[in-house]
C-alpha positions, -999 to +999 in steps of 0.1 A: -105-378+769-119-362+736-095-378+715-104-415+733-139-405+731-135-399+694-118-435+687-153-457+702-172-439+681-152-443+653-147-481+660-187-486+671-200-471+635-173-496+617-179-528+639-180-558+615-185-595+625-149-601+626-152-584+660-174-611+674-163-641+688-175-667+662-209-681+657-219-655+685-254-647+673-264-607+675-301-601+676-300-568+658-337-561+669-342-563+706-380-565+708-386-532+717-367-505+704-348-493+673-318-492+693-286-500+666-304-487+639-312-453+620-339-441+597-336-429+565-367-414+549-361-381+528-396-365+529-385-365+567-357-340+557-377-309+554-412-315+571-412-318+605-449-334+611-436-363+583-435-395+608-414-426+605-426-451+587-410-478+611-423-484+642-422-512+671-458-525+675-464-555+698-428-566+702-426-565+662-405-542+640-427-528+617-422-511+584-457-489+576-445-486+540-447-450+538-433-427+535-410-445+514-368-450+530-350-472+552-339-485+587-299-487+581-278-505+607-256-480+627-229-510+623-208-525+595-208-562+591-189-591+573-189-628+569-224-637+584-256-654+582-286-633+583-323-647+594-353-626+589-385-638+599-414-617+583-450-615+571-469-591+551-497-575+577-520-566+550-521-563+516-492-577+502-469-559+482-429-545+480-400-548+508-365-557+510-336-563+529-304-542+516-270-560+521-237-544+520-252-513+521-229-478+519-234-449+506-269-433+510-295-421+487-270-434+460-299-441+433-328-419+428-323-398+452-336-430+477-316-462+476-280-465+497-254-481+476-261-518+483-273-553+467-310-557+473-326-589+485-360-586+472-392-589+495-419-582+470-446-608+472-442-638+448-405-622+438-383-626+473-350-641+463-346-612+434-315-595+432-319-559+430-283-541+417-277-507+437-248-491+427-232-523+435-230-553+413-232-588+412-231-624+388-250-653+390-249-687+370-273-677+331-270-644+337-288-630+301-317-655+310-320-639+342-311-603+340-318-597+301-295-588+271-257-579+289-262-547+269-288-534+293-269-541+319-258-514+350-259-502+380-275-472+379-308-454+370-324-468+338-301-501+334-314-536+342-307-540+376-329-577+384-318-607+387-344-628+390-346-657+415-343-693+409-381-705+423-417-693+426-432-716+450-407-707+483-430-676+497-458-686+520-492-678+517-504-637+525-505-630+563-481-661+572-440-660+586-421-663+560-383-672+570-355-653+549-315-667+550-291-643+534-255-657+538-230-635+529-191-642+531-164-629+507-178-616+476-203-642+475-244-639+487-267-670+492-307-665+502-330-689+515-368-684+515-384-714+540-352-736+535-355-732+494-322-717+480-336-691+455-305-674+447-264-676+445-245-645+432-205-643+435-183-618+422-201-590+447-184-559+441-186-552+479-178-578+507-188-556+537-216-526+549-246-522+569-280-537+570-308-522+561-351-526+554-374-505+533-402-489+533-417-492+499-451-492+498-466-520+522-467-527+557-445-555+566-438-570+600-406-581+611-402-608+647-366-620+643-335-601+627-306-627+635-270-625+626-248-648+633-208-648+617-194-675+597-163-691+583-177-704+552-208-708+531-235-729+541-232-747+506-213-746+477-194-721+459 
């Protein structure tokens, strides 16, 4: 019994879209719970009266911003199609949703190992490096001299996006598509591709939002699996 016991587990914390029948969408927030999910704030470590900066608030999945982490996926996925539907509640400021994610507090003590699709207002599409890499089409124009380049603490990690006009006004839905499949990533902000990398040095991991500063409210985290890119490649 212990030993079968032991094999779910181990085949829950590794599930990957290739389990699900295809185009099956997953709603990975059900409204009202972080069920599937787990924090990750490190001033939570140590200090017991230190509360979670993500909450459920009015059928919403929201991220207070502080104290700075992440909500990480308790499941591993692969070949999908990611929607996130979100809105700065307030001031707007700094978010993201982490792809591929692995290994945590990889990078300053914080970040899991992961590619970063940025949030930040009037900068969503960015590609944040973590520990992980990735190449896009003029990458010196959009990442800086190759020199600088890395991975780590102190390198040139951006890549910037490809518009400045996708993101909605403060206090509106925004709608994020992150379509990852292979090695390759494509993002969407309100139907305006913003960004293609390829050459991803991971193809699989979990999910994950920050907490970085801002309160932003999430109403729909879809996944859905997929055979191919939606364009191109």
């Amino acid at each position: 019994m212990k030993k079968l016991i032991a094999v779910s587990i181990v085949l829950m914390a590794t599930l990957s879209c290739k389990s699900l029948p295809q185009r099956q969408s997953v709603n990975l927030f059900n409204g009202s719970d972080l069920s599937g999910w787990h924090v990750d704030v490190p001033k939570m470590d140590n200090d017991p009266s230190v509360k979670s900066p993500f909450i459920v608030r009015d059928g919403l999945l929201v991220s207070l911003g502080n104290p700075n982490g992440h909500i990480i996926s308790d499941a591993v996925y692969q070949n999908y199609r990611l929607e996130v539907q979100y809105r700065f509640a307030a001031k707007p400021g700094n978010c993201g949703v982490l792809v591929h994610a692995s290994t945590p507090r990889a990078l300053y003590d914080m970040f899991p190992k992961s590619i970063e699709v940025q949030m930040f207002h009037r900068n969503a599409g960015d590609f944040w490096c973590i520990v992980e890499d990735i190449s896009v089409p003029n990458m010196e124009q959009r990442r800086g001299p190759k020199e600088e380049w890395g991975i780590i603490e102190g390198k040139k990690r951006r890549i910037l996006n490809l518009t400045e006009t996708s993101e909605k006004p403060a206090g509106e839905w925004n709608t994020m598509v992150i379509e990852c499949f292979g090695n390759s990533i494509m993002v969407w902000v309100n139907d305006d591709l913003v960004n293609h990398g390829f050459d991803c040095t991971a193809e699989k991991g979990q999910i994950a939002l920050q907490a970085e500063g801002s309160e932003v409210e999430f109403r729909k985290i879809l996944l859905t699996p997929i055979a191919k890119l939606s364009k191109g490649n």
